[in-house]
C-alpha positions in Angstrom: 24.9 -95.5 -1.2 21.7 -97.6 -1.7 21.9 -101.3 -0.1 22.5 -104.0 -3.0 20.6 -107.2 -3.3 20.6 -110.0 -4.7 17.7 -112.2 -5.9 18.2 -116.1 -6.6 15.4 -118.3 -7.9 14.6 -120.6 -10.9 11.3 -118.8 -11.7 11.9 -115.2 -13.5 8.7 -114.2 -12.9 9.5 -114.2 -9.2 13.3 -112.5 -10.0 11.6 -110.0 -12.1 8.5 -109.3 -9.3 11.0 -108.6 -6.5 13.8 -106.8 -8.4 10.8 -104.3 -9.5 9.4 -103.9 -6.3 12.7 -103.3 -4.4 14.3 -101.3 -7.1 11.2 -99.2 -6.7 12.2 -98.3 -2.8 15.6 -97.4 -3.7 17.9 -100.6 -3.3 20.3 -101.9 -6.0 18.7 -105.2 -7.1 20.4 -108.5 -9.0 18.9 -112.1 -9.9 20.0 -115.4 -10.5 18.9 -118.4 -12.3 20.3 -120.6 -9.8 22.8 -121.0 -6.9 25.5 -121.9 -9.1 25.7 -118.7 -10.9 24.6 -116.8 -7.6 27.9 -117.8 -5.8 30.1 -116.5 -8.6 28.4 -113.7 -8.3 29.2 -113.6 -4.8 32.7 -114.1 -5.1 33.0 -111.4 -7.7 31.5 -108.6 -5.6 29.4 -107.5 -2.3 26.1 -107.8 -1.8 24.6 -106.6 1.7 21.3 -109.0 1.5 20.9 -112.1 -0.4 17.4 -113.4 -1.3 17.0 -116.8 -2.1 14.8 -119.8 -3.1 15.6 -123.2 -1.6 14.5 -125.5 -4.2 16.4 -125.0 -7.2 18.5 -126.7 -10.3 22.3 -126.9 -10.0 23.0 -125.8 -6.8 19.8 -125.8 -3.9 19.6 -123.1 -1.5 20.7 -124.5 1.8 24.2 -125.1 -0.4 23.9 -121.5 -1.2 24.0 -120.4 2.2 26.9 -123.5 3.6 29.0 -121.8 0.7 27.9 -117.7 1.9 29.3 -118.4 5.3 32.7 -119.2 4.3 32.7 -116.3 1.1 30.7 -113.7 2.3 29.9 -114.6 6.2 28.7 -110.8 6.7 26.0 -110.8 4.0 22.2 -111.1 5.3 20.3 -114.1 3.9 16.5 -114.5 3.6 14.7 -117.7 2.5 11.7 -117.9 0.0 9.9 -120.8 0.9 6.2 -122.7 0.4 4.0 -122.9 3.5 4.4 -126.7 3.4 8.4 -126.2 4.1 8.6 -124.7 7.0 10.7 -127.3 8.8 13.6 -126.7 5.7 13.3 -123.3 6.4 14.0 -123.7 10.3 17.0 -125.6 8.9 18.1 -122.2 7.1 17.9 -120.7 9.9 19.9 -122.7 12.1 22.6 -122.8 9.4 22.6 -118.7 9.4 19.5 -117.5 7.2 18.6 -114.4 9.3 14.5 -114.6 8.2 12.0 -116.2 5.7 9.5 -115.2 3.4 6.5 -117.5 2.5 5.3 -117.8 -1.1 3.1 -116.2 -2.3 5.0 -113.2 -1.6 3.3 -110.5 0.1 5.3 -107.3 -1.2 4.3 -105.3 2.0 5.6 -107.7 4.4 8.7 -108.2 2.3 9.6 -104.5 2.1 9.1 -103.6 5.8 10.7 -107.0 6.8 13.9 -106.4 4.2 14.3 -102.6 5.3 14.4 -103.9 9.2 16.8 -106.1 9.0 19.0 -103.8 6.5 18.2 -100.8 9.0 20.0 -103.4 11.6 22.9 -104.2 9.7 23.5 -100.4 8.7 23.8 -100.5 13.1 25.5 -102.9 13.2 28.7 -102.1 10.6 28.8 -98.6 12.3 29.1 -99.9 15.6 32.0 -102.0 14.5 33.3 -99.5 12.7 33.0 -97.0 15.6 35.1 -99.5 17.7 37.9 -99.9 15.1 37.9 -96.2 14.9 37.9 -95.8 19.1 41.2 -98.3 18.4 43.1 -96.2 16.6 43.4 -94.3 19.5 43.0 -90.7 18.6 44.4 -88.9 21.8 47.4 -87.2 22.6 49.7 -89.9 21.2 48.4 -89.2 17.7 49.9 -85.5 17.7 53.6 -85.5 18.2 55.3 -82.5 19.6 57.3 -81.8 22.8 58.1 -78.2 22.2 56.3 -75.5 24.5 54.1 -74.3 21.6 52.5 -77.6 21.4 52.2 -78.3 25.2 49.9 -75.4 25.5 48.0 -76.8 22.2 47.7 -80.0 24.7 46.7 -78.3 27.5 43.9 -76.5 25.9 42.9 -79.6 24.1 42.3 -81.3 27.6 40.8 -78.1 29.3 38.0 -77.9 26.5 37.5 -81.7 25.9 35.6 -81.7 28.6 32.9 -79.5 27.8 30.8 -78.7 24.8 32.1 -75.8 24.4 32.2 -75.2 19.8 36.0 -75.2 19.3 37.6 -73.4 16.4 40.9 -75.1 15.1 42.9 -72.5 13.3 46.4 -72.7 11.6 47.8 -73.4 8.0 47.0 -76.4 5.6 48.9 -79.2 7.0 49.3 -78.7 10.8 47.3 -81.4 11.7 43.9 -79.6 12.4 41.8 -82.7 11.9 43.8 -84.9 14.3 43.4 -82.1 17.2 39.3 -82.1 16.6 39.9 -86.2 17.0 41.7 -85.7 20.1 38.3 -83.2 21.7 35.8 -85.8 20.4 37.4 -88.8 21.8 38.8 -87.2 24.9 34.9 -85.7 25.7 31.9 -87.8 27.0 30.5 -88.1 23.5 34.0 -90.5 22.6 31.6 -93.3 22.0 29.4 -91.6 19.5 30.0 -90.4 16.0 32.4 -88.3 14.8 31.9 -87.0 11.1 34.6 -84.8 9.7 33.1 -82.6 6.7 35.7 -81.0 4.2 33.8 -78.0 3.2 36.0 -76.9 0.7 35.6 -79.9 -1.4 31.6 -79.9 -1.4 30.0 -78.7 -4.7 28.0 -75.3 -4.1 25.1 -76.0 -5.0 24.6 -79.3 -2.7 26.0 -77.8 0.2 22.2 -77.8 2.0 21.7 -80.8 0.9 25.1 -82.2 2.0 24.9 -81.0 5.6 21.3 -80.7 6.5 19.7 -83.5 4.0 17.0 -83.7 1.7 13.8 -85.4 0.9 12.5 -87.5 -2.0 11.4 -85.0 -4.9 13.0 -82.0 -3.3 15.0 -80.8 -6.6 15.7 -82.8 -9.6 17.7 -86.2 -8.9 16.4 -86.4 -5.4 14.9 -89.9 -5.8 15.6 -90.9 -1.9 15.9 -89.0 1.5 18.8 -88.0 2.5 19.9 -87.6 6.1 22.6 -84.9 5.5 25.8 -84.7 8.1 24.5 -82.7 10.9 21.6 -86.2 11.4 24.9 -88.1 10.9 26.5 -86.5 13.7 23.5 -86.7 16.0 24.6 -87.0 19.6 28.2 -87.2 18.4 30.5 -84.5 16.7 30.6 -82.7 13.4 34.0 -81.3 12.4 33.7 -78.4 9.8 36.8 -78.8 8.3 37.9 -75.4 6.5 34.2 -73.5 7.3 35.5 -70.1 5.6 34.4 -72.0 2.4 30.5 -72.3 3.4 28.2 -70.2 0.8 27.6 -66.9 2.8 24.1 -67.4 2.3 24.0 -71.0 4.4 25.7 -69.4 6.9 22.3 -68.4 9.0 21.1 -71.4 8.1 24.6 -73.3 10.1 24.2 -70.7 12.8 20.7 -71.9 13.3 21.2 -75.2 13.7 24.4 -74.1 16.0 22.1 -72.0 18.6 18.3 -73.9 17.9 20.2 -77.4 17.8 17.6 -78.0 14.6 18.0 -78.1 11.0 15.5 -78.0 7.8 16.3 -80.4 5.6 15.6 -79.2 1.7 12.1 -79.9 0.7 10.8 -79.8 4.3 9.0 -76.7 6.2 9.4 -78.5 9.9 12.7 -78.8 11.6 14.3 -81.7 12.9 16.7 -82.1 16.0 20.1 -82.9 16.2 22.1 -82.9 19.3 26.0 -82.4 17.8 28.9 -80.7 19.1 30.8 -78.4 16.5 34.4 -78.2 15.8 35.4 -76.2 12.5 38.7 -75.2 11.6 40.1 -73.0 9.1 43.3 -71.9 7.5 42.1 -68.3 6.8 42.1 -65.1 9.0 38.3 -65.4 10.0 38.7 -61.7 10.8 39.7 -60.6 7.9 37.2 -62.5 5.9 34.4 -61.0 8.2 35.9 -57.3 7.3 35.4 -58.3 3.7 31.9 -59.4 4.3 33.0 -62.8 2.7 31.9 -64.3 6.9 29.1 -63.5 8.7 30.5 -62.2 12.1 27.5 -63.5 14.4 28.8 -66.7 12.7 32.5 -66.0 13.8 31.8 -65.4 16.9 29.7 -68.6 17.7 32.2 -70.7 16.4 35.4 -68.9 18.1 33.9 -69.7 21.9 37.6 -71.4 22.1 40.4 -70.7 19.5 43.3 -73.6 19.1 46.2 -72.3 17.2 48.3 -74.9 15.6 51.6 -73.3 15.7 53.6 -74.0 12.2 56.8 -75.7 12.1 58.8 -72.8 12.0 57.4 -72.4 15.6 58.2 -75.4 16.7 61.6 -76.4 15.1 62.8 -77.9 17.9 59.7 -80.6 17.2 60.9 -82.0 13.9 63.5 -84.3 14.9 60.9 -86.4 16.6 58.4 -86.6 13.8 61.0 -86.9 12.0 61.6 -90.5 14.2 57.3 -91.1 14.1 57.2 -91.1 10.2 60.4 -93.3 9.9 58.7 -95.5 12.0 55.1 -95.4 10.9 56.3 -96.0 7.0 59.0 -98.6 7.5 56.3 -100.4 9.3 53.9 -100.0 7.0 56.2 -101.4 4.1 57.9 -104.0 6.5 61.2 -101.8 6.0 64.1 -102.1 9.1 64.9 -98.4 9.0 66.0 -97.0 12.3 66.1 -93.1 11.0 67.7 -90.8 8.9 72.0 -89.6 9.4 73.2 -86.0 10.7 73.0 -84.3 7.1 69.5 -85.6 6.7 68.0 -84.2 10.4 70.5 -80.5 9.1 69.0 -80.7 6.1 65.3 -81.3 7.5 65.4 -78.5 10.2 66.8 -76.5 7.9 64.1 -76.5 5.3 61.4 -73.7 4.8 58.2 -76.1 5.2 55.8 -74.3 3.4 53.4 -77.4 3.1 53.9 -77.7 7.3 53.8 -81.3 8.6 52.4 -82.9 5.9 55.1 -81.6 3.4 57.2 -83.7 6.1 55.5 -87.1 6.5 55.4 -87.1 2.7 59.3 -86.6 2.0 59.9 -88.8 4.8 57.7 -91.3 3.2 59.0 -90.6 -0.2 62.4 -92.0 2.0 61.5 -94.8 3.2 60.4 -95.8 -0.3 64.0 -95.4 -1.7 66.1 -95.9 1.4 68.5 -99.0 0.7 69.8 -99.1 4.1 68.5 -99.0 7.4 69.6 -94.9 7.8 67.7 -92.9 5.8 70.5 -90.5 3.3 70.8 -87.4 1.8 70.6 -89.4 -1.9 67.1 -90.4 -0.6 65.5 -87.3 -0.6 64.7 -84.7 -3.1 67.1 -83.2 -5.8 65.7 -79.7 -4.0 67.7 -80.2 -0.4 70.7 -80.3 -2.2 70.4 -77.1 -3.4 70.0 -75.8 -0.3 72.1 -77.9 1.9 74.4 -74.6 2.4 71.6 -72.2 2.6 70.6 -72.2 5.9 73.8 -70.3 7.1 76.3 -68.5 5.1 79.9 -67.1 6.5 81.2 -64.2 4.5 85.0 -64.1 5.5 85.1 -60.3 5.6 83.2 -59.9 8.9 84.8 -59.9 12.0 84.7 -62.4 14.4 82.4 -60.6 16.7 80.2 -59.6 13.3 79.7 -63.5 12.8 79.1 -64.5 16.6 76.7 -61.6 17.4 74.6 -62.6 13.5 74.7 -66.4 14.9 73.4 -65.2 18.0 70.7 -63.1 16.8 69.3 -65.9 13.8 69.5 -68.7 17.2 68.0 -66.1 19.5 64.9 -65.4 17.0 64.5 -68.7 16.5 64.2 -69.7 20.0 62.0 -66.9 21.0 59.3 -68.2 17.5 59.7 -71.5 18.6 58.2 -70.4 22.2 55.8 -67.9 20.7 57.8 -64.8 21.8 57.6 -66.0 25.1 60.2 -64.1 26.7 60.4 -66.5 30.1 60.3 -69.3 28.3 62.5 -68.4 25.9 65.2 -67.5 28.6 64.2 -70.6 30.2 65.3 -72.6 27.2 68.5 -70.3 26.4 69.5 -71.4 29.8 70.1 -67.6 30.3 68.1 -65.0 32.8 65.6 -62.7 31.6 67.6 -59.6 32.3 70.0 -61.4 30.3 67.5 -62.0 27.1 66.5 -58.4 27.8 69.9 -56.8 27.1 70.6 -59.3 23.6 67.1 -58.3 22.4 68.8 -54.8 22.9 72.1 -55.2 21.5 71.6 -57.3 18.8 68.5 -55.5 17.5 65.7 -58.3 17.3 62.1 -57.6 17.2 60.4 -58.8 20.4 57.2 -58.5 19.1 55.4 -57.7 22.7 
């Protein structure tokens, strides 16, 4: 979004001169008679550069800027004085004016001085927010999971962090794809750059060029400014294609391109430009599959899928839920200043009992949905959804005609299964957890009929 600016002097002519001339290079331009009006202003909304006279009715500008610093302190403010006022102008300066413009005002100078010092504070906000960003810490902590499933997910995470190696994320909508391609950019040596995270599947068709490679002025209708596009945005840092089967087919050379060449064209430009990004997409279909159906380029597949991360789903990793069940409790109940210390026994039955079909985030949004209602500091069963009700006797049901050994050997076979998904058919880890050898685990996979699945 263009920069917005506001004008303050007395004379319109000289309101009206400079709101032309900067409107003309793209900015989004207010006046004001006076300093009065210009501090309401002020207070009502953001402006990134204020531009103001010094001798004026009501409300002079070195008042103006006194005021700015305690409403708006991170707002740039530039001075219009007369040659013969330059020592009230030093005063400005020392007082927090950031430059000064002598009248008459040479539009040139104005523009180039104006787009330097917006140009510095466009470095400066994405610095700081760069640093809040690096403070949130996105690492290992961020991605909760102790099962075997997801210490492999770590390992690998670690093992290709390191290089820059492009990483393909895969699993379903709502594993936490985004988080993992967090944890590679600010575990690699490019943690201190930018990280832009693109949802493809949300950009309109026709703009997707535009979107990721940029534009320039006059390239299609409504192009009135250059655009850098999100690969220039990701220069020296990281780009993360989030859900890259959407893509157009035909601007999938085009993303293969600037994957091998490290260049991209932006629309309305013959020359390339070069960017220096690493790539992390992610997806939630089969890729091969979409290749087969000639809906993916396969020289496109294969560039991206250099290393695959598979974000096993919940009903993989089971034994996981109880503690992001404990994360979200305490992550809400913070966040609404709640003292909630979890949820009771027919909560966490009813929780890993549940089919997640919308995987973790279906999770963190019930949980939040609990926290919201909770009246107590342990989360109930009345604070969650009609739904779990219904299913609170689901997840196993006795029929009194089987024998005894019918029931043990169908509990045995439903806990075996779900041991031996939870370790991704892992059969020495899966004996590992059943506390059982693997001759053992061998001979129930034999008796008791369950798929082992390789």
């Amino acid at each position: 979004m263009a920069e917005s600016i506001l004008i303050v002097d007395d004379e319109e002519i000289i309101r009206e001169s400079l709101s032309f001339v900067l409107g003309k290079e793209g900015f989004r331009v207010q006046g004001a008679a006076n300093g009065r009006i210009a501090l309401e202003m002020i207070r009502e909304q953001t402006f990134d550069l204020v531009i103001t006279d010094l001798e004026m009715p009501e409300m002079k500008g070195i008042e103006l800027l006194e005021q700015m610093t305690l409403h708006s302190p991170e707002t740039l403010v530039v001075i219009i004085t007369a040659y013969g006022s330059i020592d009230t102008a030093i005063a400005a300066l020392r007082k927090g004016a950031v430059d000064y413009i002598l009248k008459p005002v040479e539009f040139d100078e104005l523009i180039v001085k104006i787009s330097r010092l917006l140009s510095s504070r466009r470095l400066t906000v994405e610095n700081k927010l760069l640093r809040v960003e690096l403070h949130r810490q996105y690492d290992f902590a961020q991605i909760i999971g102790q099962s075997p499933a997801m210490q492999r997910v770590f390992d690998t995470i670690r093992k290709v962090a390191a290089t820059e190696g492009t990483v393909l994320i895969t699993g379903k909508s709502g594993t936490g794809k985004e988080l993992v391609a967090r944890a590679i950019h600010f575990n690699s040596h490019r943690a201190t750059r930018t990280f832009v995270a693109v949802n493809c599947g949300a950009v309109v068709e026709n703009l997707f060029e535009s979107e990721l490679f940029g534009h320039r002025r006059g390239a299609f209708t409504g192009a009135t400014m250059d655009k850098e596009g999100f690969f220039k945005a990701a220069d020296s840092g990281t780009i993360f294609l989030d859900e890259v089967s959407e893509i157009p087919l035909h601007l999938q050379v085009k993303l293969l391109r600037a994957i091998e060449l490290k260049e991209v064209t932006p629309v309305g430009m013959t020359m390339p430009i070069s960017v220096d990004v690493r790539i992390i997409a992610s997806t939630n279909k089969n890729l091969h599959k979409e290749v087969e159906a000639g809906r993916f380029r396969e020289d496109l597949f294969y560039r991206l899928n250099i290393v695959e991360i598979n974000l096993p789903s919940l009903s993989e990793r089971v034994d996981d839920i109880p503690i992001l069940v404990q994360h979200f409790v305490s992550k809400y109940s913070h966040e609404m200043s709640k003292e909630i210390h979890g949820v009771d026994n027919d909560v966490m039955k009813c929780l890993i009992g549940h089919s997640w079909k919308g995987e973790i985030r279906e999770l963190e949004n019930i949980i939040e949905r609990a926290v919201i209602f909770a009246e107590s500091t342990i989360i109930t069963k009345k604070e969650l959804p009609a739904f779990f009700d219904q299913r609170a006797d689901a997840v196993y049901s006795f029929d009194a005609r089987r024998s005894m050994k019918e029931a043990v050997d169908d509990f045995e076979r439903q806990y075996i299964s779900h041991v031996l998904r939870s370790n991704q058919h892992n059969k020495e880890l899966t004996a590992k957890a059943l506390k059982i050898s693997l001759s053992s685990l061998y001979r129930k996979l034999e008796e008791l009929n369950i798929p082992s699945q390789g």
